[in-house]
MMTF fields as JSON, N, C-alpha, C and O atoms, coordinates in Angstrom:
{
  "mmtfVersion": "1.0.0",
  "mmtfProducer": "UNKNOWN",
  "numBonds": 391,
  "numAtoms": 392,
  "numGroups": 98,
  "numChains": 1,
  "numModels": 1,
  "chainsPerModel": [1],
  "groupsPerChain": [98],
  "chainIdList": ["A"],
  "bondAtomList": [4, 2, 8, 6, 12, 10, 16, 14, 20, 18, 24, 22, 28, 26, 32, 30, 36, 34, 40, 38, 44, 42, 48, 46, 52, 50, 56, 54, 60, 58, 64, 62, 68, 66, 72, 70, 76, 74, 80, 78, 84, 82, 88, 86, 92, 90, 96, 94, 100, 98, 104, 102, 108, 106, 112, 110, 116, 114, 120, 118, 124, 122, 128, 126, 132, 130, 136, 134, 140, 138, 144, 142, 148, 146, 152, 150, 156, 154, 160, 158, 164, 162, 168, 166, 172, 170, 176, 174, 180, 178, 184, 182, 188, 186, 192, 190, 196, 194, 200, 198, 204, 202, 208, 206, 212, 210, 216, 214, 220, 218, 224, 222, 228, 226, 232, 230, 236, 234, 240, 238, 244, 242, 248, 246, 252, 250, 256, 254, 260, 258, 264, 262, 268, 266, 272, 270, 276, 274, 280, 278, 284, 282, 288, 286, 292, 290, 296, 294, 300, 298, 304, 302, 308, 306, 312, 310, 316, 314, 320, 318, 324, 322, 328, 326, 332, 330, 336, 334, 340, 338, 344, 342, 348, 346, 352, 350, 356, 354, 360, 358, 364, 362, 368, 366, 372, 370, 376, 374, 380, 378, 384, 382, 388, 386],
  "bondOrderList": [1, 1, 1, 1, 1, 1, 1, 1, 1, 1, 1, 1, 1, 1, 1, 1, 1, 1, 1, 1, 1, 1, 1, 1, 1, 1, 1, 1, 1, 1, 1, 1, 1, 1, 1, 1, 1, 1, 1, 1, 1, 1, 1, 1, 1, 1, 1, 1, 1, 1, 1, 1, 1, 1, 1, 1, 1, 1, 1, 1, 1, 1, 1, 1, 1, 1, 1, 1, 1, 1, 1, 1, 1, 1, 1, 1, 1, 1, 1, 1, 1, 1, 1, 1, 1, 1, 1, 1, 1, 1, 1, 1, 1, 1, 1, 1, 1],
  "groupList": [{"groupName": "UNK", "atomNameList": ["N", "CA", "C", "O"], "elementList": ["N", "C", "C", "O"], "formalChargeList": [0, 0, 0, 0], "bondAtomList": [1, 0, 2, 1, 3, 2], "bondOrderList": [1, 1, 2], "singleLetterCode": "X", "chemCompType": "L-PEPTIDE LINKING"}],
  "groupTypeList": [0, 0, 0, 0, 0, 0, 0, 0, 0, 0, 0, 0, 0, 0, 0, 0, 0, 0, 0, 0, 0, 0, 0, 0, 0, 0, 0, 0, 0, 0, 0, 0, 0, 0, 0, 0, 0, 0, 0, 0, 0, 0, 0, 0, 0, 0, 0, 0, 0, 0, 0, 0, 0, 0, 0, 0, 0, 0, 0, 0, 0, 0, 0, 0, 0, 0, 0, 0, 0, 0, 0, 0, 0, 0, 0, 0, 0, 0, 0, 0, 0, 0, 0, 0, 0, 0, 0, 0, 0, 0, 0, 0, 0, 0, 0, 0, 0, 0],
  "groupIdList": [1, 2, 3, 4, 5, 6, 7, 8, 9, 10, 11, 12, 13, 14, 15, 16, 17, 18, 19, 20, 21, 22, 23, 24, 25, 26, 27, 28, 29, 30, 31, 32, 33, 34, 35, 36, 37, 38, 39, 40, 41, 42, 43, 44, 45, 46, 47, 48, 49, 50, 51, 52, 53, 54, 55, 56, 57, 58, 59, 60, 61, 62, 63, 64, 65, 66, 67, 68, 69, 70, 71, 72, 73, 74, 75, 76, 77, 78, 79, 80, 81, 82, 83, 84, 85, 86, 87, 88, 89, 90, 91, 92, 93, 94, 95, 96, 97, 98],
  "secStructList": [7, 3, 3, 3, 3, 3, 3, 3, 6, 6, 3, 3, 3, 3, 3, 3, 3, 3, 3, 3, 7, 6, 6, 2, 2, 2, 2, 2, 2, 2, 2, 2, 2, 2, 2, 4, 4, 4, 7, 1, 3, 3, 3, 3, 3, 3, 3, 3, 3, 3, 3, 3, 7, 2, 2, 2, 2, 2, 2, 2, 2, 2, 2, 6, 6, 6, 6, 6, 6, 6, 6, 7, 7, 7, 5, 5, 1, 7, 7, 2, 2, 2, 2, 2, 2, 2, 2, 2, 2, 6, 6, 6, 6, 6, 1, 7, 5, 7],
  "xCoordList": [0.849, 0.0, 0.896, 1.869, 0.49, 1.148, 0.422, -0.713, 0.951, 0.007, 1.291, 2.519, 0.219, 0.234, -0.26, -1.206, 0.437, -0.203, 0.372, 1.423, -0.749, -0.461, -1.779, -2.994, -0.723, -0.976, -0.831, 0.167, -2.644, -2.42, -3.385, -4.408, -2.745, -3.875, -4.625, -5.76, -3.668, -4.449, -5.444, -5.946, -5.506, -6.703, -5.104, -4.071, -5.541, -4.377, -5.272, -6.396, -4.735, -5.372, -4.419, -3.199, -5.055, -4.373, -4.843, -5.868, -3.81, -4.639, -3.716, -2.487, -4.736, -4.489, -4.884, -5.969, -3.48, -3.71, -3.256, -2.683, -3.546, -3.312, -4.138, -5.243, -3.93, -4.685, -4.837, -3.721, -5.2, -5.589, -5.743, -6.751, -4.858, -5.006, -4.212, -3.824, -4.1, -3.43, -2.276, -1.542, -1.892, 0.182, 0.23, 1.0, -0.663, -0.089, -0.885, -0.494, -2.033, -2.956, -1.973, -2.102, -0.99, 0.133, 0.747, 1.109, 0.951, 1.882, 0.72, 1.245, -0.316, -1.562, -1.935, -2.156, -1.91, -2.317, -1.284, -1.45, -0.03, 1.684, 1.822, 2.645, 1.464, 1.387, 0.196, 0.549, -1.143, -2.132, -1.811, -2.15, -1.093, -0.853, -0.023, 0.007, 0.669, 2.157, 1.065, 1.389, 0.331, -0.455, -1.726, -2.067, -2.247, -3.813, -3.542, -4.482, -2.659, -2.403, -2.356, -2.304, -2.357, -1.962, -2.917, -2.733, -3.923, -4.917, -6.409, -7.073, -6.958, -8.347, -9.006, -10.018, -8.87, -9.812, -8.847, -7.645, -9.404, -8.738, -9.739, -10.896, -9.063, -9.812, -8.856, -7.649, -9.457, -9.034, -9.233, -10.421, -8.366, -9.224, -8.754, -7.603, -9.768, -9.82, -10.004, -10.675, -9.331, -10.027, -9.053, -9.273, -7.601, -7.043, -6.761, -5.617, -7.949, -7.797, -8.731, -9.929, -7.782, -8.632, -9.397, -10.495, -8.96, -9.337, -9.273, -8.366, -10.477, -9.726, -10.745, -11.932, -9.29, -10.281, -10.613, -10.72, -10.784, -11.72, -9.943, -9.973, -8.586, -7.94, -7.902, -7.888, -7.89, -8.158, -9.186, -9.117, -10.373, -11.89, -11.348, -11.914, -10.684, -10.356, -9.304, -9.739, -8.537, -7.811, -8.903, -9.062, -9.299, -10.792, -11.301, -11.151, -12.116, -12.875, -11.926, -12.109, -10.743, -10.448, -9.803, -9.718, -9.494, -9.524, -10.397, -9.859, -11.443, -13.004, -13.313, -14.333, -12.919, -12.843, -12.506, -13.031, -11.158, -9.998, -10.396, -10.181, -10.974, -11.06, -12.733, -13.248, -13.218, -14.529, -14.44, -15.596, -13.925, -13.85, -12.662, -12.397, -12.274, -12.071, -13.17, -14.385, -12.161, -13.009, -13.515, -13.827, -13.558, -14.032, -13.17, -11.964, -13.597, -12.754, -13.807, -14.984, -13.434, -14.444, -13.961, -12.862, -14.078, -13.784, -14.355, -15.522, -13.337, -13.741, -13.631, -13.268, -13.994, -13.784, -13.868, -12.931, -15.083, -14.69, -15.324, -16.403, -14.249, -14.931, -16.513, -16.94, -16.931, -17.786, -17.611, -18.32, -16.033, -15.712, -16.065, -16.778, -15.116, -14.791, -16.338, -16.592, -17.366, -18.122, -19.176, -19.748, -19.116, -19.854, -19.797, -20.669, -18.08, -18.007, -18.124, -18.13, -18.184, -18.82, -20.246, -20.733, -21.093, -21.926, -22.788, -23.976, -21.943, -22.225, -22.051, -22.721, -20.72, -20.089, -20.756, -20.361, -22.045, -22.573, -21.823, -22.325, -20.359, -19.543, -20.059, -19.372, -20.89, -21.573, -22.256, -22.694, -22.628, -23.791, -23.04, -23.688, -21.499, -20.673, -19.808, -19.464, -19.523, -18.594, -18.599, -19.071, -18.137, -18.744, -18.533, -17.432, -18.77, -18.158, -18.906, -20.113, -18.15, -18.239, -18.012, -18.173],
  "yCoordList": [-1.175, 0.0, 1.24, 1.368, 2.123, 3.113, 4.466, 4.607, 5.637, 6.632, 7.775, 7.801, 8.646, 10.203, 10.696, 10.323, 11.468, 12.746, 14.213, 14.503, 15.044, 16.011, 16.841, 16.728, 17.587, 18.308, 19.971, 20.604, 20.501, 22.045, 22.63, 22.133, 23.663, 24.107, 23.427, 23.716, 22.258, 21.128, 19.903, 18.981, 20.372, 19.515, 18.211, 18.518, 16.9, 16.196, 15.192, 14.81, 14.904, 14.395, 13.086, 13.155, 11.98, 10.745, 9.846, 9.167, 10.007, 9.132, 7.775, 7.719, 6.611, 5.33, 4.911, 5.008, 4.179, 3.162, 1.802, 1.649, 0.97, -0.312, -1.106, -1.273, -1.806, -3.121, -2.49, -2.499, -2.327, -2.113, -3.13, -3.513, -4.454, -5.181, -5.48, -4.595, -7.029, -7.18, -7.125, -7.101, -7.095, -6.471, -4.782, -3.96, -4.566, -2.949, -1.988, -0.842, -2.522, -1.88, -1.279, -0.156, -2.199, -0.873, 0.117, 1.128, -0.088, 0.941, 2.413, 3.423, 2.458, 3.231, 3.803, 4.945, 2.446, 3.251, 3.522, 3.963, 3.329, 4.34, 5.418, 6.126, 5.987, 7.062, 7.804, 8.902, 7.382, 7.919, 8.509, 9.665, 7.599, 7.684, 9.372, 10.188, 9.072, 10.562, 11.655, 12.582, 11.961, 12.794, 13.271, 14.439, 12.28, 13.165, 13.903, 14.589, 13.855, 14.338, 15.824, 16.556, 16.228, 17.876, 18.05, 18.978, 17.09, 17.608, 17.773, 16.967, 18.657, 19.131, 18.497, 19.144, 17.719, 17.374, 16.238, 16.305, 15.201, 14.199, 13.52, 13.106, 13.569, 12.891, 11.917, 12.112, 10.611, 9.971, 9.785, 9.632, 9.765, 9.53, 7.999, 7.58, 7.34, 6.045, 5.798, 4.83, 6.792, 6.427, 5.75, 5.312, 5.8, 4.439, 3.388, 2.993, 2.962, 1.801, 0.323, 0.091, -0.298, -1.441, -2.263, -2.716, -2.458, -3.322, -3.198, -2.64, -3.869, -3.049, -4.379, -4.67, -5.177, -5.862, -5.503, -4.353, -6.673, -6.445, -5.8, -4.61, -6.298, -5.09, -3.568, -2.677, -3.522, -1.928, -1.211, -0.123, -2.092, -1.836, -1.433, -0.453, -1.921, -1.905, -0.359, 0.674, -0.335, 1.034, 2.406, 3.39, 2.178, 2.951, 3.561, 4.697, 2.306, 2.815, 3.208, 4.395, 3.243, 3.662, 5.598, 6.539, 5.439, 6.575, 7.462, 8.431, 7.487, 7.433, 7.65, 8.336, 7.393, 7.34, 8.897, 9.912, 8.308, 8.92, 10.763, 11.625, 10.966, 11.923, 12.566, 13.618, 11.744, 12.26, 13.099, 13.426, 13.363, 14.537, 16.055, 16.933, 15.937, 16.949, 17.379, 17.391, 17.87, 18.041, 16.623, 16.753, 15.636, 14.79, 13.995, 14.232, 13.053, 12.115, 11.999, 11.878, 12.03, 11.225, 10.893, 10.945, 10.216, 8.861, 9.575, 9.931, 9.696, 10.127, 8.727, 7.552, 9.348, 8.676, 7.24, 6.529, 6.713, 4.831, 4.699, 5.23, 3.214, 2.571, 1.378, 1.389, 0.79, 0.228, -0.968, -1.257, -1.73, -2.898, -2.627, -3.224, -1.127, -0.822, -0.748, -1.286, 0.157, 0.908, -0.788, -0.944, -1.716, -2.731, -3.564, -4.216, -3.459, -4.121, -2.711, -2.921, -1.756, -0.54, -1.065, -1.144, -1.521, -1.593, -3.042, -3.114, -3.907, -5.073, -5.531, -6.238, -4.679, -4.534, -3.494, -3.608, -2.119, -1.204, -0.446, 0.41, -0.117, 1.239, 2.378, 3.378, 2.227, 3.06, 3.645, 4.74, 2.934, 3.782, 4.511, 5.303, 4.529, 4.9, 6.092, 7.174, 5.575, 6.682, 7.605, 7.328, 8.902, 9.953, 9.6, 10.129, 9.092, 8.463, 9.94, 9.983, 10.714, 11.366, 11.026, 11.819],
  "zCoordList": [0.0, 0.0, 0.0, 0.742, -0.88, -0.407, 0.098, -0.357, 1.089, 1.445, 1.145, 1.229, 0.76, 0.307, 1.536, 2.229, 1.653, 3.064, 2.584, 2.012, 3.05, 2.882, 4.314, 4.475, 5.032, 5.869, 5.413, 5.068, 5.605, 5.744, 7.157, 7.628, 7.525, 8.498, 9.576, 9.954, 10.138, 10.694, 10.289, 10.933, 8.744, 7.937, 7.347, 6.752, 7.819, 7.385, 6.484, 6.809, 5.549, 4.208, 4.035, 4.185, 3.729, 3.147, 2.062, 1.988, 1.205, -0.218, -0.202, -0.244, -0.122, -0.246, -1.285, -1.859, -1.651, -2.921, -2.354, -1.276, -3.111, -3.005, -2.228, -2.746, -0.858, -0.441, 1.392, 1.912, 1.708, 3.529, 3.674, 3.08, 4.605, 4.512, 6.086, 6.848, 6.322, 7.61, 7.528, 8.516, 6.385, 6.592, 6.204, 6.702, 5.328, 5.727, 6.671, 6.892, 7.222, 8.426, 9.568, 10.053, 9.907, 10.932, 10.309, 10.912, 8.899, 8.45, 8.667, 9.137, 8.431, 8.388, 9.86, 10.264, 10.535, 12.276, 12.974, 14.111, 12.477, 13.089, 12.293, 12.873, 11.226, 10.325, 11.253, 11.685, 11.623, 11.671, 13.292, 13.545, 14.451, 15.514, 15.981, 16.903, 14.322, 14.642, 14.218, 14.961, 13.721, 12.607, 13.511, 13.702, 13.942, 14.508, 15.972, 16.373, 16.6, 17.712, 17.259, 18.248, 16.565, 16.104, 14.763, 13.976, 14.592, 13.703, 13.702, 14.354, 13.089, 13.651, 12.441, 12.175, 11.798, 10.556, 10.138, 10.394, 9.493, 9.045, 7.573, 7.639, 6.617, 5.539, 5.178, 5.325, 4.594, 4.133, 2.478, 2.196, 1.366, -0.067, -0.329, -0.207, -0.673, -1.294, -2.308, -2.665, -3.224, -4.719, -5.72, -6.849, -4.783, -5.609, -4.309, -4.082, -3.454, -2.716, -3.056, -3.213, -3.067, -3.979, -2.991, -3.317, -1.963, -1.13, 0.633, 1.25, 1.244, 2.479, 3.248, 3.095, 4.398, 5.505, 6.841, 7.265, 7.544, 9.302, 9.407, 9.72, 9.227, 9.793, 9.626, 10.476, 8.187, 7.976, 8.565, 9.137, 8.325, 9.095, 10.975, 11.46, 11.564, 12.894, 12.68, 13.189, 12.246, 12.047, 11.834, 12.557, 11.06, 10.783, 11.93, 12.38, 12.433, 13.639, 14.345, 14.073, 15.275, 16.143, 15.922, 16.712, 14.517, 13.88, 13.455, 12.918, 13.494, 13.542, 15.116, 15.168, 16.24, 17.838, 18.286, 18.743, 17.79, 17.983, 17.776, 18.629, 16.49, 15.637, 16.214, 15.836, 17.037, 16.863, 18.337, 18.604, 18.927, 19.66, 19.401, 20.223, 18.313, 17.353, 16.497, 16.692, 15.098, 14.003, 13.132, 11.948, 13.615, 12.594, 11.827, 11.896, 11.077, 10.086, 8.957, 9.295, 7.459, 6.158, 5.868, 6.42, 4.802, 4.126, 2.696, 2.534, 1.758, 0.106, -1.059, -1.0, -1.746, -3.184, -3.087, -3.451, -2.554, -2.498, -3.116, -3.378, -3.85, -5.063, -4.586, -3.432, -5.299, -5.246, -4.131, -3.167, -4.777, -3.545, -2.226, -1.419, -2.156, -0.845, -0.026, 1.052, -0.949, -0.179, 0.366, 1.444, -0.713, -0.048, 0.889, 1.462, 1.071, 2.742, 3.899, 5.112, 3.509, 4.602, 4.801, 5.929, 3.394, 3.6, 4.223, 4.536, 4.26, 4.692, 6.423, 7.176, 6.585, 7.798, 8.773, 9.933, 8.461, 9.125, 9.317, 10.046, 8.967, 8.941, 7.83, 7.622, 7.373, 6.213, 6.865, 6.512, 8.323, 9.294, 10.089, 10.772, 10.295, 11.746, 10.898, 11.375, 9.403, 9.012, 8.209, 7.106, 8.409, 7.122, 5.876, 5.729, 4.846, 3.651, 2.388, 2.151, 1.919, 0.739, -0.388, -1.316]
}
């Protein structure tokens, strides 16, 4: 997997490509760990993420936790795969998805 970040103004932005999966799900919640402590908004873009499991799903929510006594966390650009295990799993009901 790889992630793009780009931080302005406290708004920290991450574009994932590739697989959220159980080998790169830490690389994501040790990136996410250094990053939200000093951010008021957090988006994620998924529009080149192909795939994502119950680990990524677990990074999510706690980032999603984490974020919800700030400004918030969304979730952009998901493809169809993605959005149907949001939607199968009830994170479609828990997470801002744009």
């Amino acid at each position: 997997m790889k992630i793009d970040k780009s931080v302005e103004n406290g708004k920290v932005c991450y574009a994932l490509e590739g697989r959220l999966d159980t080998t790169t799900a830490p690389e994501l919640e040790q990136a996410l760990k250094v990053d939200m402590d000093g951010a008021d908004e957090l988006t994620l873009d998924f529009s080149k993420l192909d795939y994502i499991s119950s680990a990524g799903l677990r990074v999510l929510l706690a980032a999603h936790k984490a974020m919800g006594a700030k400004g918030g966390m969304k979730v952009t650009n998901v493809n169809e795969m993605v959005r149907e295990v949001f939607d199968v799993t009830g994170f479609a009901d828990i997470l801002n998805i744009e």
